[in-house]
FITORLO-585572 format. One record per residue (C-alpha): x, y, z; residue in one letter; residue number from 1. Coordinates in steps of 0.25 Angstrom, whole numbers, always signed. Layout:
<rs>
<r X="X" Y="Y" Z="Z" type="A" seq="NUM"/>
...
</rs>
This chain:
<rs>
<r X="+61" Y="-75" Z="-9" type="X" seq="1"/>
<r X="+56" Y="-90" Z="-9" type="X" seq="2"/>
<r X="+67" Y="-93" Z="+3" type="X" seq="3"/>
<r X="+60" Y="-82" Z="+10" type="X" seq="4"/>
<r X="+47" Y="-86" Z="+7" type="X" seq="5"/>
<r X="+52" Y="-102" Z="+14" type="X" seq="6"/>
<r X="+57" Y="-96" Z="+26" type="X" seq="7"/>
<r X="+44" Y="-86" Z="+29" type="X" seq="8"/>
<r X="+37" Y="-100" Z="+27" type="X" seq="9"/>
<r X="+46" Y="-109" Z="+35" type="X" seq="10"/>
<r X="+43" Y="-97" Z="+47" type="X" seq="11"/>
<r X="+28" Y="-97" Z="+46" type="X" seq="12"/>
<r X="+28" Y="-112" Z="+45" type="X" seq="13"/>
<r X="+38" Y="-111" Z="+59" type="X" seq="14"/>
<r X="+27" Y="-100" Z="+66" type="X" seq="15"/>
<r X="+15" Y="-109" Z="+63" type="X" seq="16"/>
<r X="+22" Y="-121" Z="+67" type="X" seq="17"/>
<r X="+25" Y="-112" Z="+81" type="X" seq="18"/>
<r X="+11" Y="-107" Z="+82" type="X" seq="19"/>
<r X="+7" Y="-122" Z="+84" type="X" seq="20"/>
<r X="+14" Y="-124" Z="+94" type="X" seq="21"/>
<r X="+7" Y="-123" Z="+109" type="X" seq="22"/>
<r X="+17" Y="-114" Z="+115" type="X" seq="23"/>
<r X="+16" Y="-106" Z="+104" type="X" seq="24"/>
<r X="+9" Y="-95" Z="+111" type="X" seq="25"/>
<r X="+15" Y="-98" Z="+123" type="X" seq="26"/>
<r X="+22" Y="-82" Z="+119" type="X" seq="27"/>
<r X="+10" Y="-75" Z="+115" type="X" seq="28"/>
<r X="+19" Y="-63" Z="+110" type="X" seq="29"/>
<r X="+29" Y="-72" Z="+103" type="X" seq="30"/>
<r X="+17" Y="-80" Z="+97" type="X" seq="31"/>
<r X="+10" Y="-69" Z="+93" type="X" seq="32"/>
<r X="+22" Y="-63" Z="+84" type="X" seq="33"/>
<r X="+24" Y="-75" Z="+77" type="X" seq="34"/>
<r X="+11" Y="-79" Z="+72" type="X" seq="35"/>
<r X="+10" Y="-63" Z="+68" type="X" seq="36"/>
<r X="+23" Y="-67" Z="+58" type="X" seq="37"/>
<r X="+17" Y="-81" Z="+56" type="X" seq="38"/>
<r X="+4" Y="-74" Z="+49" type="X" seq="39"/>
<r X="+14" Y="-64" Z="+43" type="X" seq="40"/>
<r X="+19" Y="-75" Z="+36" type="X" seq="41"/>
<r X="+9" Y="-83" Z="+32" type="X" seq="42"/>
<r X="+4" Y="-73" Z="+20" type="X" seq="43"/>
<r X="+18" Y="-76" Z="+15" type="X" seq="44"/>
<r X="+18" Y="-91" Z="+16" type="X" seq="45"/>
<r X="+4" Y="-92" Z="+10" type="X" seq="46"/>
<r X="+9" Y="-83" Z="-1" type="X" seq="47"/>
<r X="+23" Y="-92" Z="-3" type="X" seq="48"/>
<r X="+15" Y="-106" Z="-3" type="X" seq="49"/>
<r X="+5" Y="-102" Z="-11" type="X" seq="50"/>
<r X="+17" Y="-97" Z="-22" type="X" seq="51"/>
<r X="+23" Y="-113" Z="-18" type="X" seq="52"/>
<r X="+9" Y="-118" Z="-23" type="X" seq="53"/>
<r X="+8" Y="-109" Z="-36" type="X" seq="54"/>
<r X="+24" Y="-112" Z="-39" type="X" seq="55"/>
<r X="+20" Y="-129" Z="-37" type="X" seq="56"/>
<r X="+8" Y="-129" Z="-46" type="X" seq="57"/>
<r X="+18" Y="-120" Z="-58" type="X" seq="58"/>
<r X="+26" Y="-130" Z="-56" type="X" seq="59"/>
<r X="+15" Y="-143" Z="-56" type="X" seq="60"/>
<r X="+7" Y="-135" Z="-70" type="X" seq="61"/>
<r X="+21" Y="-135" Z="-76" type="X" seq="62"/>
<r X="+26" Y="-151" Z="-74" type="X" seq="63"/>
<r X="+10" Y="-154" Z="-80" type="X" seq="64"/>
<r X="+12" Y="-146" Z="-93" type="X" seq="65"/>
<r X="+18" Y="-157" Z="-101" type="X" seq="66"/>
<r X="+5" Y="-163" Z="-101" type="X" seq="67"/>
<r X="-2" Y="-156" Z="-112" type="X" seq="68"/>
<r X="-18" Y="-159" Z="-106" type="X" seq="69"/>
<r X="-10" Y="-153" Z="-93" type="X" seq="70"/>
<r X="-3" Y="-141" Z="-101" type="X" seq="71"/>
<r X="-13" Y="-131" Z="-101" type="X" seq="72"/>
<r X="-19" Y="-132" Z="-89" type="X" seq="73"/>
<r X="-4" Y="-131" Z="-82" type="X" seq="74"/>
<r X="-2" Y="-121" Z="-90" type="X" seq="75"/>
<r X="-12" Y="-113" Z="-82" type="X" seq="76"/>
<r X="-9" Y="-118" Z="-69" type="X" seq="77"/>
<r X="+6" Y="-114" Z="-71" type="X" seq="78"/>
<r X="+1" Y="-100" Z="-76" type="X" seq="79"/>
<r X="-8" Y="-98" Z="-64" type="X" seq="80"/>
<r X="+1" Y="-104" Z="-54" type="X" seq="81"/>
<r X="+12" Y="-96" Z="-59" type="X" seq="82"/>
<r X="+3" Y="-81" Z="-59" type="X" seq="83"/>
<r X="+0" Y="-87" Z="-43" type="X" seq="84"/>
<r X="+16" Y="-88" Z="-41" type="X" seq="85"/>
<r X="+19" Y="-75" Z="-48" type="X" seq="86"/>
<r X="+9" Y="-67" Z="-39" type="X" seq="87"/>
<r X="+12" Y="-75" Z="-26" type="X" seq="88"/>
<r X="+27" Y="-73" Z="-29" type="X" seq="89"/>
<r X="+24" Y="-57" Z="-29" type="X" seq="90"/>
<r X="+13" Y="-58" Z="-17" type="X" seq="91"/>
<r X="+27" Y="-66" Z="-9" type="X" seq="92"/>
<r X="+36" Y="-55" Z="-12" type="X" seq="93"/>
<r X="+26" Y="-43" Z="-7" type="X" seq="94"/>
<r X="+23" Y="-53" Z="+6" type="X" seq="95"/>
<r X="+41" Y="-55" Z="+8" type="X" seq="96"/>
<r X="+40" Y="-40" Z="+9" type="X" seq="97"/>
<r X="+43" Y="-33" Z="+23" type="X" seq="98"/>
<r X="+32" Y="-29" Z="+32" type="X" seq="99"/>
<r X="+31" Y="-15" Z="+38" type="X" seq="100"/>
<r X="+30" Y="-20" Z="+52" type="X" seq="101"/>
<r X="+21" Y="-9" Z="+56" type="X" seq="102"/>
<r X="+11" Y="-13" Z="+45" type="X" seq="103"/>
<r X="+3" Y="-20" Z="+56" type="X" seq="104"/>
<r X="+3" Y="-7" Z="+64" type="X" seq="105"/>
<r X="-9" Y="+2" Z="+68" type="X" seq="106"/>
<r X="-4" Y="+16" Z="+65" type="X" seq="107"/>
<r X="-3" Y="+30" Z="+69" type="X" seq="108"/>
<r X="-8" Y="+41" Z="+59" type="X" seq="109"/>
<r X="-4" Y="+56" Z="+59" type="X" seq="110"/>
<r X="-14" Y="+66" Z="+49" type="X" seq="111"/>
<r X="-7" Y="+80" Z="+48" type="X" seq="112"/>
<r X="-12" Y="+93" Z="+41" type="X" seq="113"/>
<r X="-2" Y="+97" Z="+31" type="X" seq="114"/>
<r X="-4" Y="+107" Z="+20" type="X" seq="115"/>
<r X="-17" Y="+115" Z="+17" type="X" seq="116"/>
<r X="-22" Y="+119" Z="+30" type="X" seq="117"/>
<r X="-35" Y="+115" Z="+35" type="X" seq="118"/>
<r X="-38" Y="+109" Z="+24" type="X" seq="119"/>
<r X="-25" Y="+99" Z="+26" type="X" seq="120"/>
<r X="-33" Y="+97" Z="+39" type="X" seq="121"/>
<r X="-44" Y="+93" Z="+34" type="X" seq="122"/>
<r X="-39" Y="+84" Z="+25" type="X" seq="123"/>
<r X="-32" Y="+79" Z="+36" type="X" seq="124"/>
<r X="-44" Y="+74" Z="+43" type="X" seq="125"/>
<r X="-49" Y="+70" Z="+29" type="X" seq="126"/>
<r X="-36" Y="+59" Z="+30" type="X" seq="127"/>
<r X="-39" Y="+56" Z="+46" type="X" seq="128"/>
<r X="-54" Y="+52" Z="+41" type="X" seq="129"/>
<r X="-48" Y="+43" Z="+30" type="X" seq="130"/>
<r X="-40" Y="+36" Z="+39" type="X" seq="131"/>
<r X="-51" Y="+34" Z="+50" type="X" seq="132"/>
<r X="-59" Y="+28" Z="+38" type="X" seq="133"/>
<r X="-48" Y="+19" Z="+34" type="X" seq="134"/>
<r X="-45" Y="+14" Z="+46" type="X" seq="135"/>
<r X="-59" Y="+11" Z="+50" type="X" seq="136"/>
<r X="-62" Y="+3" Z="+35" type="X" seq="137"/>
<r X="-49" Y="-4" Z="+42" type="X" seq="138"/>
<r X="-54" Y="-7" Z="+56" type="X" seq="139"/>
<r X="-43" Y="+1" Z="+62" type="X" seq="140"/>
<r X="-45" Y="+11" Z="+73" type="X" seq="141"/>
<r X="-42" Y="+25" Z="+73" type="X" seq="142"/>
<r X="-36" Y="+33" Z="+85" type="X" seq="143"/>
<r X="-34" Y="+48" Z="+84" type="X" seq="144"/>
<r X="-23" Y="+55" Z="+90" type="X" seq="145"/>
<r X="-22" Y="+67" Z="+88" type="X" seq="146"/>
<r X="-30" Y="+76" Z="+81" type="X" seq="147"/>
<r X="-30" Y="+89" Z="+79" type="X" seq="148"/>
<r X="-42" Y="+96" Z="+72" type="X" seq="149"/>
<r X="-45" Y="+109" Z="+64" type="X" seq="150"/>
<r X="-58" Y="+116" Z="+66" type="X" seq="151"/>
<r X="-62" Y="+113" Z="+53" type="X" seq="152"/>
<r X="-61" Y="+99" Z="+56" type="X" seq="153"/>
<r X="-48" Y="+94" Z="+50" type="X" seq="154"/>
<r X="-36" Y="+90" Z="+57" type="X" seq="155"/>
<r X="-22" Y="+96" Z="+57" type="X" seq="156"/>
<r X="-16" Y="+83" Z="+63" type="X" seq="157"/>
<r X="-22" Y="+69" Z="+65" type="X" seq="158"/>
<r X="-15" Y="+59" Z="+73" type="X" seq="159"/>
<r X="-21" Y="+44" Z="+75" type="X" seq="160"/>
<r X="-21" Y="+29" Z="+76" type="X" seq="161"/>
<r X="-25" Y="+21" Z="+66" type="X" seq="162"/>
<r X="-25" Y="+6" Z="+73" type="X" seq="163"/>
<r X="-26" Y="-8" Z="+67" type="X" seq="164"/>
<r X="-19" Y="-19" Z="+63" type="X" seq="165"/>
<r X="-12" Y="-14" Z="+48" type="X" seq="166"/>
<r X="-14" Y="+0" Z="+48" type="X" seq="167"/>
<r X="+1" Y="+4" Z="+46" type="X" seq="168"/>
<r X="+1" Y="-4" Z="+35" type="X" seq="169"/>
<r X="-10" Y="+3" Z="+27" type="X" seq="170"/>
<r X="-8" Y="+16" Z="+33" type="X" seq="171"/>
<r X="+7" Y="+19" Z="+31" type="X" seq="172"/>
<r X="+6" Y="+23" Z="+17" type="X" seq="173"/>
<r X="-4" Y="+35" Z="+21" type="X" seq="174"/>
<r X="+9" Y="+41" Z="+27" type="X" seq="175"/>
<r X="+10" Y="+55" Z="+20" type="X" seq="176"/>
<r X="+6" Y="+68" Z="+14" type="X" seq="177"/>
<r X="-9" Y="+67" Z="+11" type="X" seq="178"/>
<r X="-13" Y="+78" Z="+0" type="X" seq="179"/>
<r X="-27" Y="+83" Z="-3" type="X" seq="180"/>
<r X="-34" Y="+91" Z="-14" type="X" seq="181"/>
<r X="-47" Y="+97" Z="-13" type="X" seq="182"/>
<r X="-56" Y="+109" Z="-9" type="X" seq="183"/>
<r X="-55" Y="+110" Z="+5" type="X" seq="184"/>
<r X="-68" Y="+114" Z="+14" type="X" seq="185"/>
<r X="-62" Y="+128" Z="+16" type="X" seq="186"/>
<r X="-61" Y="+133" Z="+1" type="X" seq="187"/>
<r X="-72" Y="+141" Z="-5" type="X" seq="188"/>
<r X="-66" Y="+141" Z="-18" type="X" seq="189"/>
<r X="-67" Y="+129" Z="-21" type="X" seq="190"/>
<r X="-51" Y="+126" Z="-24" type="X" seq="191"/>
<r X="-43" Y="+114" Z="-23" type="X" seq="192"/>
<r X="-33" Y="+112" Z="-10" type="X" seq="193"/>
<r X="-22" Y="+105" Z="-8" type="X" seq="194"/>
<r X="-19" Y="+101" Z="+6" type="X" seq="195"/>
<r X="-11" Y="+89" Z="+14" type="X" seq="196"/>
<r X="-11" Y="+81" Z="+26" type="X" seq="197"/>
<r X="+0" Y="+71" Z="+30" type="X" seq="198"/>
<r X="-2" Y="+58" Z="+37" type="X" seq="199"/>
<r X="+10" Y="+49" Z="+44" type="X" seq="200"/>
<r X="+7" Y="+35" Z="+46" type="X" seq="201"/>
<r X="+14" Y="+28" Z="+58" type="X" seq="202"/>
<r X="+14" Y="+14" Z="+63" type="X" seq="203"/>
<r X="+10" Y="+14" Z="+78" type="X" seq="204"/>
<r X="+22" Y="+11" Z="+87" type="X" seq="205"/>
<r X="+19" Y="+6" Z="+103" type="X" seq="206"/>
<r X="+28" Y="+12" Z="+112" type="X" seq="207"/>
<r X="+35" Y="-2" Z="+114" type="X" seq="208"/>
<r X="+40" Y="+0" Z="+97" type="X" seq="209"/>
<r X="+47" Y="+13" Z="+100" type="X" seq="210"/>
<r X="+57" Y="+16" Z="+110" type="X" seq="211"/>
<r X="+53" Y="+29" Z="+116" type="X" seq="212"/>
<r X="+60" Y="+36" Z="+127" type="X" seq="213"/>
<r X="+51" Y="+44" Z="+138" type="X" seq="214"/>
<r X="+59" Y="+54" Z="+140" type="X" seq="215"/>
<r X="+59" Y="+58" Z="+126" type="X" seq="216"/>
<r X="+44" Y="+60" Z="+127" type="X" seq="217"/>
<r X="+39" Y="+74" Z="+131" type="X" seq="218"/>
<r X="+25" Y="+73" Z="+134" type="X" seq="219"/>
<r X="+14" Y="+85" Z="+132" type="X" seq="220"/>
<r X="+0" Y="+85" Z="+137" type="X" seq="221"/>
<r X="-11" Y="+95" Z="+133" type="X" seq="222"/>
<r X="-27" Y="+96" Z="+131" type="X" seq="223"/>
<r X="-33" Y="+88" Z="+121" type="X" seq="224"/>
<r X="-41" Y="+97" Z="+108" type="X" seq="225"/>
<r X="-52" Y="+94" Z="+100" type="X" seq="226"/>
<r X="-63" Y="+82" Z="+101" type="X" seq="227"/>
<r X="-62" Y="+73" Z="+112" type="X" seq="228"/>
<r X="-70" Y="+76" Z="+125" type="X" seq="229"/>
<r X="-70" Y="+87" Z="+134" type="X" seq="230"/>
<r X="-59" Y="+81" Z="+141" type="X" seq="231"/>
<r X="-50" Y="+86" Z="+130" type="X" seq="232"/>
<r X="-51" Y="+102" Z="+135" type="X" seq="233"/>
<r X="-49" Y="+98" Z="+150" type="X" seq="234"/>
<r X="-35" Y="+87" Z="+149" type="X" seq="235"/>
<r X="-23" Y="+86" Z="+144" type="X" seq="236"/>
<r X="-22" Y="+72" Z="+137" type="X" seq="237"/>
<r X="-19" Y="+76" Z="+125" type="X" seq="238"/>
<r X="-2" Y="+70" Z="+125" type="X" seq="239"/>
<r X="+10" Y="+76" Z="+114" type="X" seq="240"/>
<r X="+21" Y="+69" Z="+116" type="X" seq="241"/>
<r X="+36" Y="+76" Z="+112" type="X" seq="242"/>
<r X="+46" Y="+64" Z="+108" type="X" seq="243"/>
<r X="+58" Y="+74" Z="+110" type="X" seq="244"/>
<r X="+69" Y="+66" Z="+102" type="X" seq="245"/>
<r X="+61" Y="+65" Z="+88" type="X" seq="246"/>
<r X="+52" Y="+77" Z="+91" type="X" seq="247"/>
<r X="+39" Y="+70" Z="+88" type="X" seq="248"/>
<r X="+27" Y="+75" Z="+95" type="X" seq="249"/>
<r X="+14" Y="+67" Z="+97" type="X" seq="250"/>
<r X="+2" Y="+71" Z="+103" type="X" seq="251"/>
<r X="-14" Y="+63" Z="+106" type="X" seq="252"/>
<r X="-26" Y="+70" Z="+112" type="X" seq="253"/>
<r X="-36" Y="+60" Z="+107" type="X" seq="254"/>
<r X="-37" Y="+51" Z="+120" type="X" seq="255"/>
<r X="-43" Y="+55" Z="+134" type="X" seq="256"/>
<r X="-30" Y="+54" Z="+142" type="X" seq="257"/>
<r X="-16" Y="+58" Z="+142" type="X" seq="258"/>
<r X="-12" Y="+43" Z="+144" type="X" seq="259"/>
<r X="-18" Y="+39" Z="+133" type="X" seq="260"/>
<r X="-15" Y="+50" Z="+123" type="X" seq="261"/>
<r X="+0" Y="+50" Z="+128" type="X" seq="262"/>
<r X="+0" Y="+34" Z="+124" type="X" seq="263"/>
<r X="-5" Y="+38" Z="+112" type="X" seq="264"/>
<r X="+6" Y="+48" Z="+107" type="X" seq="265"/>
<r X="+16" Y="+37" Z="+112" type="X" seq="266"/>
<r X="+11" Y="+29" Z="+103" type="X" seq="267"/>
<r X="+13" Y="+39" Z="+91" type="X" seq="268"/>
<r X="+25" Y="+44" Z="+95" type="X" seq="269"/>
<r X="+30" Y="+29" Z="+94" type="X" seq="270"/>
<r X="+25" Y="+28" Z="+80" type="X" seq="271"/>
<r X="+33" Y="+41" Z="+77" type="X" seq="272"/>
<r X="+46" Y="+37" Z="+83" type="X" seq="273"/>
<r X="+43" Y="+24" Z="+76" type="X" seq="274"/>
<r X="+40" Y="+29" Z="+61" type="X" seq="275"/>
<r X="+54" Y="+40" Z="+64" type="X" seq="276"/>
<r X="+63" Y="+29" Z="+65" type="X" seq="277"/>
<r X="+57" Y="+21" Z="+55" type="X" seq="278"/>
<r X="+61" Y="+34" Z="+46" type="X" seq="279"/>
<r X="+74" Y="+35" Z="+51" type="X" seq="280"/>
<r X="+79" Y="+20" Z="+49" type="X" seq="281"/>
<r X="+70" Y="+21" Z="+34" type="X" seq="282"/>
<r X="+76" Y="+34" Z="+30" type="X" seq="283"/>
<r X="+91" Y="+28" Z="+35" type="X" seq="284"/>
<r X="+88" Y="+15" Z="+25" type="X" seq="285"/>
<r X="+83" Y="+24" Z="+14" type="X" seq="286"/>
<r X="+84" Y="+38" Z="+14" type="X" seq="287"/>
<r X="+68" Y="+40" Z="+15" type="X" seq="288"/>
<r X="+58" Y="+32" Z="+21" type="X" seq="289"/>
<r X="+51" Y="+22" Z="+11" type="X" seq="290"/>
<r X="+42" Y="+14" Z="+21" type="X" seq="291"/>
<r X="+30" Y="+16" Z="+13" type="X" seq="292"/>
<r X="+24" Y="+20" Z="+0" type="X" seq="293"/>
<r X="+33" Y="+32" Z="-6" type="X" seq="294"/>
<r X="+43" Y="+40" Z="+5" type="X" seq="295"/>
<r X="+31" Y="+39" Z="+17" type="X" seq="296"/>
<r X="+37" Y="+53" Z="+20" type="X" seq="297"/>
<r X="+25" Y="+61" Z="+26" type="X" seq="298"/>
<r X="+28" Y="+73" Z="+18" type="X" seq="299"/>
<r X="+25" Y="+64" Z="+6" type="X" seq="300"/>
<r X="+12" Y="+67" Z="-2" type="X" seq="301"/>
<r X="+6" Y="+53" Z="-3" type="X" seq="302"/>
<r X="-9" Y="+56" Z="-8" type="X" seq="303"/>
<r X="-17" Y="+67" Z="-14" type="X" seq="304"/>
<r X="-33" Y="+67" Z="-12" type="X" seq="305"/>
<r X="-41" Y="+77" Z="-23" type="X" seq="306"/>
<r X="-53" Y="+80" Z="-19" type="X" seq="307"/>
<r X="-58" Y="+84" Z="-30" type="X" seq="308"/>
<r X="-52" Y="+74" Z="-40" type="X" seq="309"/>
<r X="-57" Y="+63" Z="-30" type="X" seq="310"/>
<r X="-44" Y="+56" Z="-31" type="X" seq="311"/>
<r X="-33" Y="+52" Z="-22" type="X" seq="312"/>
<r X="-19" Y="+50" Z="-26" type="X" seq="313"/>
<r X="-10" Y="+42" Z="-19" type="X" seq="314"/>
<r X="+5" Y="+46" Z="-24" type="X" seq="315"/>
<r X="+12" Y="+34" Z="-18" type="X" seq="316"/>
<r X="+8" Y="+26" Z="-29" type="X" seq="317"/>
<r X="-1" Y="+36" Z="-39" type="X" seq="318"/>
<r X="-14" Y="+30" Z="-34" type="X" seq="319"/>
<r X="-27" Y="+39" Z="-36" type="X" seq="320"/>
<r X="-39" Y="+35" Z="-33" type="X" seq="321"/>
<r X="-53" Y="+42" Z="-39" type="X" seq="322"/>
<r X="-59" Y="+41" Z="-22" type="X" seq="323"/>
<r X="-57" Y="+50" Z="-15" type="X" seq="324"/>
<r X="-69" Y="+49" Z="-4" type="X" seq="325"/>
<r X="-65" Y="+35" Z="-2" type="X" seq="326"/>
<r X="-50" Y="+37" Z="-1" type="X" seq="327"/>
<r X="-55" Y="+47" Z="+11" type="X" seq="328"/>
<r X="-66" Y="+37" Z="+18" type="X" seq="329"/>
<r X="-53" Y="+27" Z="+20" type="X" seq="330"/>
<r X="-54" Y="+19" Z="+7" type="X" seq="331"/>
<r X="-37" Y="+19" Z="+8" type="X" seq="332"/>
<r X="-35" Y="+5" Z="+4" type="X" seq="333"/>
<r X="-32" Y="+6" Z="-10" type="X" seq="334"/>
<r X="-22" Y="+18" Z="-8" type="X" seq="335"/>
<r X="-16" Y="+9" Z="+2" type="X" seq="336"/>
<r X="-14" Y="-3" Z="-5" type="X" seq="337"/>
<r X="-9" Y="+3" Z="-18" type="X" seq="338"/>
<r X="+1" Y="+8" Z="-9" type="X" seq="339"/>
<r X="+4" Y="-3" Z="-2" type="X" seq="340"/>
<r X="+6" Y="-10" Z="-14" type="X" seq="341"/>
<r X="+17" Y="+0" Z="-19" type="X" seq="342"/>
<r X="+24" Y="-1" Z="-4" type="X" seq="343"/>
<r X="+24" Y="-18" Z="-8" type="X" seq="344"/>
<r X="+30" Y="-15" Z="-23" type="X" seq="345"/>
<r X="+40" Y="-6" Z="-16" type="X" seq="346"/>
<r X="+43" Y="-15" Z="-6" type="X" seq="347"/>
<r X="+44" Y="-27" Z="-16" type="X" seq="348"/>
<r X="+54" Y="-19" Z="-26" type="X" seq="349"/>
<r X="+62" Y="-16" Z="-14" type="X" seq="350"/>
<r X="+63" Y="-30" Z="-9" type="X" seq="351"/>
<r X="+66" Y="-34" Z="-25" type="X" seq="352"/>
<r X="+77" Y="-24" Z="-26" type="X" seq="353"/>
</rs>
């Protein structure tokens, strides 16, 4: 690990040297990628000098504890420099560790009903709302799909853009079956129903990351539904679009105009063929797909929400938390980093074995 740890800092030593050079920009696209891996790096060497310095001064409080007025005041140095080695060796290990190069990525989320009816539609909208919240405490920006509502206001499907800098790497664990328990709004008696939703998280792919022939795109137009103006009843803007070799369908009627809402489902269909393929090569490698906490299968029950017990439970890595209406007004980060912190011990034992 410490030859590794000298060649990531000869490089990031070599790119600030280069970005101090007046024909450095001279290639704004070349410039900008390398100074993108420069402050990729820099974490590391901080983490790896630091972890020289804590190593030095071990090594300075033991040469001293021959001298007994030295001894025990080296004997604490030595303890505390050796406790900042241990946990700076640990942190060096988690930083060595491969990046998901889409974690930078804005994503694109899908919400379906699943079982339980109008009440998984409900809930649905329930997960929609917690999302919106998240991504706002965030600063991301939401753009809805595709969204279609039930008359009692939940949504049997929910398709949107959640957009910022990060937003993969946070919301790829939410990928997954969603289960809820409680008393839905429609029950006179008063008894406890169980009802799921399921949520697929993609990374959003460009056109330009996917090769995707034309002539394998069937394109449907038909009247928008639901809120959005009166021009909604009079146009066909909303856009589906077939790709006939994988079957996938994608469809936007949020925006005003066929071009835009066509650009739109071209961007999710890229995400799709995107995430297929990463399946195919992961699930060649290992059997099942791996790429995140647990299978990341979407027909795998990640988290249960009781309602009336005002917990949820997050399966992944038996996690319940006593806070329900927060969990629901977007307070997901302590989900998210215990299961962040599971996906690093994975990847670490992995690396190890």
């Amino acid at each position: 690990m410490l030859d590794k740890l000298r060649a990531v800092e000869n490089r990031y030593e070599e790119l600030c040297a280069r970005s101090e050079q007046p024909e450095f920009y001279n290639d704004p696209k070349k410039a900008a990628a390398q100074l993108r891996e420069k402050n990729d790096l820099e974490p590391i060497v901080e983490s790896f000098r630091a972890y020289n310095r804590s190593q030095q001064e071990m090594a300075d409080a033991q040469e001293l504890m021959g001298d007994p007025e030295m001894k025990e005041l080296c004997q604490e140095t030595f303890a505390s420099a050796k406790a900042d080695c241990e946990r700076l060796y640990r942190e060096l290990q988690l930083l060595l560790l491969p990046k998901d190069p889409n974690d930078e990525k804005s994503v694109i989320v899908e919400i379906r009903g699943g079982v339980g009816g109008e009440e998984s539609a409900l809930f649905a909208h329930s997960l929609f709302r917690m999302y919106s919240m998240y991504a706002a405490q965030k600063g991301w920006k939401i753009e809805l799909l595709n969204c279609n509502e039930t008359e009692l206001g939940g949504v049997k499907e929910a398709d949107f853009i959640v957009d910022g800098r990060g937003a993969y790497s946070r919301l790829k664990y939410e990928s997954g079956v969603h289960r809820v328990q409680r008393v839905p709004e429609t029950e006179s008696g008063g008894r406890v129903h169980t009802s799921t939703a399921t949520v697929a998280v993609l990374p959003e792919m460009e056109e330009v990351d996917v090769t995707i022939n034309p002539d394998d795109i069937e394109m449907q137009v038909y009247r928008a539904s639901g809120a959005g103006g009166q021009h909604v009843n009079k146009t066909s803007s909303a856009v589906r679009l077939i790709h006939k070799p994988s079957g996938i369908v994608v469809a936007c009627q949020e925006e005003r105009s066929q071009q835009q809402n066509r650009e739109k489902c071209m961007r999710m269909l890229a995400s799709k063929l995107y995430e297929m393929e990463q399946e195919r090569i992961s699930s060649e490698v290992t059997g099942m797909r791996r790429s995140q906490v647990g299978t990341g299968m979407r027909n795998e029950r990640i988290r249960t929400y009781n309602f009336p017990q005002g917990r949820v439970t997050d399966h992944r890595v038996n996690l319940t938390l006593y806070k329900i209406d927060s969990v629901m007004n977007g307070a997901l980060d302590e989900i998210i980093d215990a299961l962040a912190t599971a996906d690093q011990a994975e990847k670490l034992k992995n690396a190890q074995s």
